[in-house]
N, C-alpha and C positions, 0 to 999 in steps of 0.2 A: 164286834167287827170294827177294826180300824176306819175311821173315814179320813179323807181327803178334801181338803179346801179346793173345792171349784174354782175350776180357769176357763178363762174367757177368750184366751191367745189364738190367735187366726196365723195359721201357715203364711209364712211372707213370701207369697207368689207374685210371678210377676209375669203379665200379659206379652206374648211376645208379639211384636206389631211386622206384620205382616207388608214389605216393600215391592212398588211395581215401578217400573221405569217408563211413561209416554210418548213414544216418541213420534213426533209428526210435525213437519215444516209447515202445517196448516194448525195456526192458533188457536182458532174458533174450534177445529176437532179435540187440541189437546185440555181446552179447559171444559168442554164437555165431558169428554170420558174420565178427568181426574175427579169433575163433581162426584159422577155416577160411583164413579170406584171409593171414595172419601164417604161418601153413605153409605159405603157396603164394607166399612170401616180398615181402608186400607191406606195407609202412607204414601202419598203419589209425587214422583219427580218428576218432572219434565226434560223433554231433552229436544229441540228444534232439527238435527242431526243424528248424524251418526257416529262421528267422533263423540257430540255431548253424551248420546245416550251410554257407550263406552266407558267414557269418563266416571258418569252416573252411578254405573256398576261396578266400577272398582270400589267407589269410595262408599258404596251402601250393600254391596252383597242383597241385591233383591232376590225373592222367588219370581218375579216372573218381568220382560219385558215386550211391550206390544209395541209394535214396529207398523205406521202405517205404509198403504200401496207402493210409495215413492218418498225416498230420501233424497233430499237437496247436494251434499257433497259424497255420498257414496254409491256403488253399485249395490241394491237391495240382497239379491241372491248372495253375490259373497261377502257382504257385510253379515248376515247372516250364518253363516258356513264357519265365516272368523271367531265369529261370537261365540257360537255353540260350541266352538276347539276351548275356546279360554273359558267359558262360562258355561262348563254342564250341567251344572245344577240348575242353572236358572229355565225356569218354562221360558218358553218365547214362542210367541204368538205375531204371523203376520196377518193383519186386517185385509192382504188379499187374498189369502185363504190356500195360497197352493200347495199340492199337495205335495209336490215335491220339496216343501220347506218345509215340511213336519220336523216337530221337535219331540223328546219323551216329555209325555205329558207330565205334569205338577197335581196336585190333592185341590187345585183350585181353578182347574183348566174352565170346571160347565158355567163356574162364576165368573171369570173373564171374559167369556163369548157371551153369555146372557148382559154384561156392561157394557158389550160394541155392540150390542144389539140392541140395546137400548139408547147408544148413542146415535145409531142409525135414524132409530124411531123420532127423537126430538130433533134430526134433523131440520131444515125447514127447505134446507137448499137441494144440493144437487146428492146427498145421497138418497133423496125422496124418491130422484128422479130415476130410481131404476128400476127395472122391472121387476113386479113381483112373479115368482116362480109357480107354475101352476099346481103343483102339486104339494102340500103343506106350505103353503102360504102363511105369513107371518100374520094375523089377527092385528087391525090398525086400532089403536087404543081411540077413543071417542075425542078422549083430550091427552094432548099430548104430554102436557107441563107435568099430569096426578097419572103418571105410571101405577100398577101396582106396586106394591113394594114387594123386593130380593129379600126374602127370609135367610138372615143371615146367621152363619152356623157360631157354636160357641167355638170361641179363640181360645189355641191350644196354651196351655201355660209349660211356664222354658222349662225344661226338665222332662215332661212328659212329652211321648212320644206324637207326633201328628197326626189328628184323625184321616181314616181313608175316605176319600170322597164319596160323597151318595153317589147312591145306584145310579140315578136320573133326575138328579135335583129341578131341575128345570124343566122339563117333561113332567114332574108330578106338579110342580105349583102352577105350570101355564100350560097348559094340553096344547091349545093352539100354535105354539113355539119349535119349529122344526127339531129336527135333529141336531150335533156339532155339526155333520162333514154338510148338514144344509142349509145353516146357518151362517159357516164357514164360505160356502159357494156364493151364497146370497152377497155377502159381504165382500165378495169376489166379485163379483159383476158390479156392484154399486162403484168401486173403486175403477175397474177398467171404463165404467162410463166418465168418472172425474177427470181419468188422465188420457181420453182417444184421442181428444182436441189435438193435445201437445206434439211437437214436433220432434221424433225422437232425435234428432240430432243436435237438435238444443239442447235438450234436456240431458243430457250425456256429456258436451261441452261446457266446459268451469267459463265462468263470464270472462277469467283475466286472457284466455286465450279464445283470440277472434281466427275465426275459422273452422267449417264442415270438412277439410279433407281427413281421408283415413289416420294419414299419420298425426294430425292433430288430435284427431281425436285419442287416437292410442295414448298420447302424452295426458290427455283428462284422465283416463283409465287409469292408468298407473299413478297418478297423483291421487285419486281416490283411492286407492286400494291401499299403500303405504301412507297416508298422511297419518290415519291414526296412533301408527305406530311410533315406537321408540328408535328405528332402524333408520343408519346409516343411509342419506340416498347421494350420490355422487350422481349430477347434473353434466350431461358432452353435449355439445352443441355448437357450430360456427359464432362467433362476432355478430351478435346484435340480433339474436334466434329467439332473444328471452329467457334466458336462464334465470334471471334473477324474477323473474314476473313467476316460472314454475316456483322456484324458494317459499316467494312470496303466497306462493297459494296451498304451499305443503303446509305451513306454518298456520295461514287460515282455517283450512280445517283439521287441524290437530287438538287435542286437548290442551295445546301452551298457547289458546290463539290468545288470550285474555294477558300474556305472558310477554318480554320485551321478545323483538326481531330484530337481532343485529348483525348490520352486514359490514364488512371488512373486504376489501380487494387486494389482494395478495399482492398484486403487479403494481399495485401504485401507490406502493409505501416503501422508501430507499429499506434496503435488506439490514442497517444500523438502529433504523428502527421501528422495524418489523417484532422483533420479540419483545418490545416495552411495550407496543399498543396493542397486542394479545394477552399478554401473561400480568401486563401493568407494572410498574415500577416504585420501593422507596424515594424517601428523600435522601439526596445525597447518591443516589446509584450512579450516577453518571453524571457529565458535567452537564449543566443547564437546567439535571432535575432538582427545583427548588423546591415541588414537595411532592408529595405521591401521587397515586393515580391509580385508579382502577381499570383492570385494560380490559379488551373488548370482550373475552370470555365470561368474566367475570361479569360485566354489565350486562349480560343475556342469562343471569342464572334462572332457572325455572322455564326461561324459552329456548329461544331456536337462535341457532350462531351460522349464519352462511360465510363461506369462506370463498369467496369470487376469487376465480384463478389461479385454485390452489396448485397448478400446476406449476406457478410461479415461484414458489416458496424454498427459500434455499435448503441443499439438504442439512446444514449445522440442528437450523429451526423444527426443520419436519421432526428430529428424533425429540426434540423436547414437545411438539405436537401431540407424536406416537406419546410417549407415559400418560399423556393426559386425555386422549381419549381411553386408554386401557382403562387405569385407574381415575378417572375423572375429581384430579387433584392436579395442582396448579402451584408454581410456585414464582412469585413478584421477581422481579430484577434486583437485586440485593437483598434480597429477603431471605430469612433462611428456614422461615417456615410455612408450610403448606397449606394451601384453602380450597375446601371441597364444595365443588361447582357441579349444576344440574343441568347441566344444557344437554340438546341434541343438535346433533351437526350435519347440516348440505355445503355440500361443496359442487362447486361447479369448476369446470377448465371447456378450453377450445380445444387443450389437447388434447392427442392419444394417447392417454392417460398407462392405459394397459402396456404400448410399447416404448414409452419413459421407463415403467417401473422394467419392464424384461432388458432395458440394455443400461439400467443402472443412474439413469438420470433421473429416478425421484426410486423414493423409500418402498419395496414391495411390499413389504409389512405393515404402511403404511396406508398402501393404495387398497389393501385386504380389506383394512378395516371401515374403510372410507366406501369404497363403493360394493356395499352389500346389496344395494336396490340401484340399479342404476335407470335414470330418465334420459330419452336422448332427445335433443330438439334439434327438430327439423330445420334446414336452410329453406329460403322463402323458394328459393326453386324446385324445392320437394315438393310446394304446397302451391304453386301460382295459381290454380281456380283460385282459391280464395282473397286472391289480389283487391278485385273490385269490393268482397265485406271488407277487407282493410282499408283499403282506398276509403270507402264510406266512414268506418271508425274515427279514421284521426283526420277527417275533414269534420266529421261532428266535435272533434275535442277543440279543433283549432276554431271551430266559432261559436267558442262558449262566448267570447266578449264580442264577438261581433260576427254580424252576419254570415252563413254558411255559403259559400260557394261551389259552385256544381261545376264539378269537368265538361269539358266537351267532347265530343266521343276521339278528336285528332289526341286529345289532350292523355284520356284512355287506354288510346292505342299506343302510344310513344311509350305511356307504363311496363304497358305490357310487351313489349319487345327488350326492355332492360332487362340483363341477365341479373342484376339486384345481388352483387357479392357481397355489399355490408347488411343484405337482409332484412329485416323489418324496419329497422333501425335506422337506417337508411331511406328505407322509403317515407318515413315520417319524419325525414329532414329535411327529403326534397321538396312532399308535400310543404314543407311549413318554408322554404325558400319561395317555390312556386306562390304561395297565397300572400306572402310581403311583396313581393314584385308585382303579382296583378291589382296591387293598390287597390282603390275604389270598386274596380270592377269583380261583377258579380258572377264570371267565369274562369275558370282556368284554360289556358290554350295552351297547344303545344309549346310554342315558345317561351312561357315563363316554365315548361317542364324540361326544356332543353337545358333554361339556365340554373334552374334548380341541379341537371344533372352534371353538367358541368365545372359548378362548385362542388361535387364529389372528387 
């Protein structure tokens, strides 16, 4: 019989490593759960937000992301809802447990919920502090540090198909360990104990804009809901409403926040040259240019390009605008070749944007492509309760260097009878007139708000 030299060659398999995304605005939870999950031998990113955690998932394709009670820049539910449109595959797990956020379960769902539930357990703070459930109650370990240990299953190798999850992995190694949907509930009540305190209308309102009324708030809402995205948002609102302060907060929680933010005002650049300090210019392109320069599209590549009062922008310009948002290519002021630029674009105007383009005084194909999401900000007389938190705000900013001064209620009142047509804007020039005029003194009286308003 023929024999054969023995081999020793081992199949070159390779472990496929298993990604989860954590995401929670509370530190001390997310390096918890990444310990717990990291011993149970899975690859953990962190994500503070919900644009990061987003982010996260584009560039790691996880199987599964856990999403605590409350997200800092977005609404949880439809952040959620988002996620699962673009991200089916991925499990996703909310730590408030509702059931109306179910997602299709993952091969590793009972090993996820047994990790927040363990994260719960080494709590020391306020998830301790919730009620336990009377009926399968979670078994409190003696010590909290020497958990038992998550028998962890063999990891599938790339090629081979993915084990189906035990029956009841966790039910068979810890009997005393509820059910998911009671574990899930558990983890549901610990979390609405953390956040009953909170104020929902703070908690909803983005810090850059001061103000509880409805319509403010709506403009938070919509700032969270599109920041993460790639879409077009065109900014309407009166003179001095904050358009650029909304920009400034799209831009924050986006995934380009890390990225430049450049802003450009349409209206207050002569229209000669307007297309060199967008598109940037050669040497030699025109007289004066002694060398080049990169314009302002081009110095926001990777972030966000705001274009303040785009309504302003002659029509020659808008159409060499138009190519460059279509195809997001760019070409210098004597240059004859082309540079491919990654920005996303806000634009803001005071005008009526809509009835410019329908009577032919700005580009309609333009204005399409521009205002796919539109934000509108409110004039302060939409929002007058929230006069007196402003009135408070930019009396707090104006005595960062020197002592704060209190209104007097005459002083208040006169506020508050101003119709306020330059709008915030406005009102935090008069405060800042009113507080150089009342010199030394430790109040504001009508009279330096007369003259505050009168320099209007």
């Amino acid at each position: 019989m023929q024999s054969f030299p023995a081999t020793t060659s081992t199949p070159n398999f390779r472990v496929r490593v298993r990604t989860a995304v954590v995401t929670s605005a509370d530190s001390s939870f997310r390096q918890r759960l990444s310990h717990i999950l990291t011993g149970l031998r899975w690859q953990v990113r962190e994500a503070d937000g919900g644009a990061q955690a987003w982010a996260e998932a584009e560039s790691s394709q996880p199987e599964a992301v856990i999403v605590d009670s409350w997200l800092p820049d977005l609404d949880l539910g439809e952040f959620l809802n988002d996620f699962r449109g673009s991200f089916p595959q991925v499990d996703v797990i909310a730590a408030g447990g509702s059931s109306a956020l179910e997602s299709p379960r993952g091969p590793y769902r009972q090993e996820l919920l047994y990790a927040l539930r363990r994260c719960q357990d080494t709590d020391t703070a306020s998830w301790n502090a919730a009620p336990a459930l009377d009926e399968g109650r979670i078994a409190e370990p003696a010590d909290r540090n020497h958990l038992a240990p998550w028998p962890v299953p063999a990891l599938p190798l790339t090629g081979a198909p993915a084990p189906s999850a035990p029956a009841s992995p966790v039910e068979s190694q810890h009997p005393a360990l509820p059910s998911e949907s009671r574990a899930s509930e558990t983890l549901h009540i610990a979390s609405e104990q953390r956040s009953r305190s909170a104020d929902p209308a703070t908690s909803e309102r983005l810090p850059e804009l001061v103000g509880n009324a409805p319509c403010m708030l709506e403009v938070s809402r919509r700032i969270r809901l599109v920041a993460p995205r790639m879409t077009p948002v065109l900014i309407e609102g009166p003179t001095g409403s904050g358009k650029e302060l909304v920009a400034e907060a799209l831009h924050r929680l986006s995934t380009r926040s890390r990225k430049p933010f450049v802003a450009i005002n349409c209206a207050a650049i002569p229209e000669a040259l307007l297309e060199a300090e967008l598109f940037g210019h050669t040497r030699g392109a025109f007289t004066g240019a002694v060398q080049g320069r990169v314009g302002r599209i081009e110095a926001a590549d990777g972030g966000t390009l705001f274009l303040d009062e785009i309504g302003e922008m002659p029509l020659a310009l808008q159409s060499k605008l138009l190519r460059f948002v279509e195809c997001g290519e760019l070409q210098r002021v004597g240059d004859n070749e082309t540079v491919k630029v990654d920005v996303r674009i806000i634009a803001a105007t005071h005008r009526p944007l809509a009835q410019h383009a329908a009577s032919g005084n700005f580009r309609s194909d333009l204005y399409y492509r521009l205002a796919v999401f539109l934000i509108r900000t409110p004039s302060l007389a939409e929002h007058s309760q929230d006069l007196p938190g402003l009135v408070e705000h930019f009396m707090a900013k104006l005595g960062k260097d020197t002592p704060v001064k209190r209104l007097e209620a005459s002083a208040l009142a006169k506020l508050s009878s101003h119709d306020w047509p330059g709008n915030v804007r406005e009102l935090e020039h008069v405060l800042e007139r009113a507080v150089i005029l009342a010199g030394g003194e430790s109040s504001l009286t009508a009279r330096e708000i007369d003259f505050g308003l009168v320099a209007c």
